[in-house]
Each structure stands twice: as structure tokens, then as C-alpha cells.
C-alpha positions in Angstrom: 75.0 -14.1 -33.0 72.8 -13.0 -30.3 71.5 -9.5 -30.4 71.0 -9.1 -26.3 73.3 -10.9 -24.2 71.0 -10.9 -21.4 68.7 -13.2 -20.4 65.4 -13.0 -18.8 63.3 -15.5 -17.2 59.4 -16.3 -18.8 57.3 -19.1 -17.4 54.8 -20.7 -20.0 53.8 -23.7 -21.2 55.6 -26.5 -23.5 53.1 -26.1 -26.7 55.1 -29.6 -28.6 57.8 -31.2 -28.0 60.0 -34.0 -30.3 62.9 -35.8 -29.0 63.6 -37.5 -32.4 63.8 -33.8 -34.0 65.7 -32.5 -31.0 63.6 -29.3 -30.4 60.4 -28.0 -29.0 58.8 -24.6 -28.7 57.3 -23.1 -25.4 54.6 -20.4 -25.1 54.9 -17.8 -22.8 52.2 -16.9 -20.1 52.3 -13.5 -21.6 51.8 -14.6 -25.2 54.8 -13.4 -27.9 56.5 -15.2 -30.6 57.0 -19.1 -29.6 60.5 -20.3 -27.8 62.5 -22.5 -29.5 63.6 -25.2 -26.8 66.7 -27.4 -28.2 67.1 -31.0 -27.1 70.7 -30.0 -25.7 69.0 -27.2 -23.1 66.3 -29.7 -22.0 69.1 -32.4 -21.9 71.5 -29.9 -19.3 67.8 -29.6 -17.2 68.5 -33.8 -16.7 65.6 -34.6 -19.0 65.6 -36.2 -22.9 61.9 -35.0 -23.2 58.9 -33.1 -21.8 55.0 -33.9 -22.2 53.3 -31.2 -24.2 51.3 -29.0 -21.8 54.0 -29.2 -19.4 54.3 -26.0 -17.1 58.2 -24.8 -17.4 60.2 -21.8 -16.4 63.0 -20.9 -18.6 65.9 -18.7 -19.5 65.7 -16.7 -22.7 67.4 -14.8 -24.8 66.7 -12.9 -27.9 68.9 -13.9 -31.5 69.0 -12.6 -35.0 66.7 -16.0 -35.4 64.4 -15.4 -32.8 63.9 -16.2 -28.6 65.7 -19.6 -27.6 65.6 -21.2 -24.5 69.0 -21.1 -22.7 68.3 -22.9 -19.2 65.6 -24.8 -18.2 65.2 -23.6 -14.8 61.4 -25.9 -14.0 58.5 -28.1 -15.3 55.6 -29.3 -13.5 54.0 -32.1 -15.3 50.2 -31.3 -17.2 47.3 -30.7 -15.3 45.5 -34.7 -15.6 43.1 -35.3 -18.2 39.9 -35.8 -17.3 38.9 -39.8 -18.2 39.1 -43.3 -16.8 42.7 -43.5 -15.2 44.8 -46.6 -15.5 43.3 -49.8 -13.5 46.2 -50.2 -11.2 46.5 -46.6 -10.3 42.5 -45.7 -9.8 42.6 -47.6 -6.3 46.3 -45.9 -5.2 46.0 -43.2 -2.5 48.7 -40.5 -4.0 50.5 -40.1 -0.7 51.0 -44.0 -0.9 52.4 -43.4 -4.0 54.4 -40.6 -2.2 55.7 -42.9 0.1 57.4 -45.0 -2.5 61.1 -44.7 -2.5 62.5 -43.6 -5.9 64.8 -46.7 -7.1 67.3 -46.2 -9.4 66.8 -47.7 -12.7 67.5 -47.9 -16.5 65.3 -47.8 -19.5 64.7 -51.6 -21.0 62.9 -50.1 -24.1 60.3 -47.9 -24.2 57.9 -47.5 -27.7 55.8 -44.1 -27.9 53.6 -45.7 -30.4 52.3 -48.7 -28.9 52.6 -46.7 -25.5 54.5 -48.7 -23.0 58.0 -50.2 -22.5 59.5 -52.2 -19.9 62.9 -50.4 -17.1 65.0 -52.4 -15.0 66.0 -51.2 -11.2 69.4 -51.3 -10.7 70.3 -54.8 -9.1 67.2 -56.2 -9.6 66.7 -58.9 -12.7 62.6 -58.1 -12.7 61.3 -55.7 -15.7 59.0 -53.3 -14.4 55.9 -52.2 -17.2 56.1 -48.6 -17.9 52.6 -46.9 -19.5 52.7 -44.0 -21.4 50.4 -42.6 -19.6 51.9 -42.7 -16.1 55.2 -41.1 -18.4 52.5 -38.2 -19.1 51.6 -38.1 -15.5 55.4 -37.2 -14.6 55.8 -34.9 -17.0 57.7 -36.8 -19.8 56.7 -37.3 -23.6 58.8 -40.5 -24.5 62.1 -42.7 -23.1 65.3 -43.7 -24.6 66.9 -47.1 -24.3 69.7 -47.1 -21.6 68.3 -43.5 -20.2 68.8 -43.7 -16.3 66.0 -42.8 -14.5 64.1 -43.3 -10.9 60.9 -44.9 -10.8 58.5 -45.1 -7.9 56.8 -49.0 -8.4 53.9 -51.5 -7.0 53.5 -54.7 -7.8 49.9 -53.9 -10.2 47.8 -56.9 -11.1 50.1 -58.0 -13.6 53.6 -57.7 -12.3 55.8 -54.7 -11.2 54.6 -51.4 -12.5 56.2 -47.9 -12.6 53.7 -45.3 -10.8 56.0 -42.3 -11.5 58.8 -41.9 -14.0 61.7 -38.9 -12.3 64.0 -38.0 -14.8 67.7 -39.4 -13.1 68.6 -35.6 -11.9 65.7 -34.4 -10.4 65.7 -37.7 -8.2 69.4 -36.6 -7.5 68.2 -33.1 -6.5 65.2 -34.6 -4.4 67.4 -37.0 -2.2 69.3 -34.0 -1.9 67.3 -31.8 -0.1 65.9 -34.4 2.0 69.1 -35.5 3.3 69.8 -30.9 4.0 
């Protein structure tokens, strides 16, 4: 199936991404054919999706169909847009946002076309309002129902409100490297 076994590391940039088709493609910093990047390799990285533009790092190899991703090894969110930012988050000071613990939490519902959904934290009865746009921010394209994540909240002007979306595993990886 594959025609080199090894694999090679290329950082680049997610150029789409589609959780409903399962699959994505990356360009490389160093241009080439695009990367295919399957649902189930983003999924083993602890993420269901990825916002186009997204920075990412991943592990390649070459098959008779062409360079797949194998492991995705990073992704930095895209560089923000410039534009009005949300109401509740233009006053924020980002280290207060910092200082926000992550809370564990699952996905209510969460629609990409009307560009919000609602999460509950674990334990807590309160929805907290998630926008697409603060999603974008953390470096995710969409949500599924029942998908654990962490989210870093304030109460905004009209309730709860997620500042930052952390897929469940890099939240698991961030609590452990304080706690090292």
C-alpha cells in the first residue's frame, strides 16, 4: 500500500477541513501536492475538527494515492482576522482570559450554520453560549453533540459564555505539565 514506510515530519497550514466528509487537506510550508488529513488521524490528535488556516505539524507518508497525514503532532489556531471582535470579548484582557481555569464540559449542541451552540460543565445545570467565532479563535471549525471538551467561561452580558474552546486532550496534556 504505501510505497515508503517512512515518515517525515512537514509543518504547513490546514487549507479546508470537513468533519461531515471526514477529511481535510494541509499545505506544506514548502509547497508540493496537498495532504490528505483523515478524520480518524485528526480524531487520534484528541480533536473532531480544525479551523481552516490553522498552523499544524504533521507526520507524512508517501502512498500509491498520494502524501497522507499519519500523526498529527501540532496546531496553533489562525492568526485573528482583522474586524470588530465579539462584544463580550473586546473589553477582556487575554491574560484574564488566561487565568480562567479550563472546566470540563460536554457539547449541548453546537450548529455551524447559524454559528453558535450551547455546552454544559460537568456538574453544573447552567448552558454556557458557545460562538463560532471564539471556536475559530481556538482553532476548531465545528462541534459535535456529546463531544467532551474544556472551556475557559465569563459570565458575558447575557449569561455564561465560552472564551476558549480546548479540545478534551490538549486540556489533559495542559494540566499535565503544570502539575510536572
Amino acid at each position: 500500500m504505501t510505497s515508503d514506510d517512512s515518515a517525515e515530519v512537514i509543518r504547513g497550514h490546514v487549507k479546508w477541513f470537513d468533519p461531515g466528509k471526514g477529511f481535510g487537506f494541509v499545505v506544506a510550508e514548502t509547497g508540493g501536492p496537498d495532504i490528505l488529513l483523515h478524520a480518524n488521524v485528526l480524531r487520534n490528535f484528541g480533536q473532531s475538527s480544525v479551523a481552516d488556516g490553522s498552523a499544524i505539524s504533521v507526520s507524512v507518508q508517501r502512498t500509491d494515492r498520494g502524501i497522507q497525514a499519519v500523526a498529527v503532532l501540532s496546531i496553533a489556531p489562525p492568526a485573528l482576522q482583522a474586524g470588530t471582535p465579539l462584544a463580550d470579548l473586546a473589553e477582556l484582557d487575554p491574560e484574564e482570559i488566561g487565568r480562567q481555569p479550563l472546566l470540563p464540559s460536554r457539547v449541548k449542541w453546537f450548529d455551524k450554520g447559524k454559528g453558535f451552540g450551547f455546552a454544559n460543565v460537568f456538574g453544573r445545570d447552567e448552558d454556557v453560549f458557545v460562538h463560532i467565532e471564539v471556536l475559530r479563535r481556538s482553532g476548531l471549525a465545528d462541534l459535535m453533540p456529546g463531544e467532551a471538551v474544556c472551556l475557559r467561561v465569563i459570565e458575558g452580558r447575557r449569561g455564561k459564555m465560552a472564551v476558549e474552546v480546548a479540545p478534551w486532550e490538549a486540556a489533559l496534556r495542559q494540566v499535565e505539565d503544570e502539575t510536572t
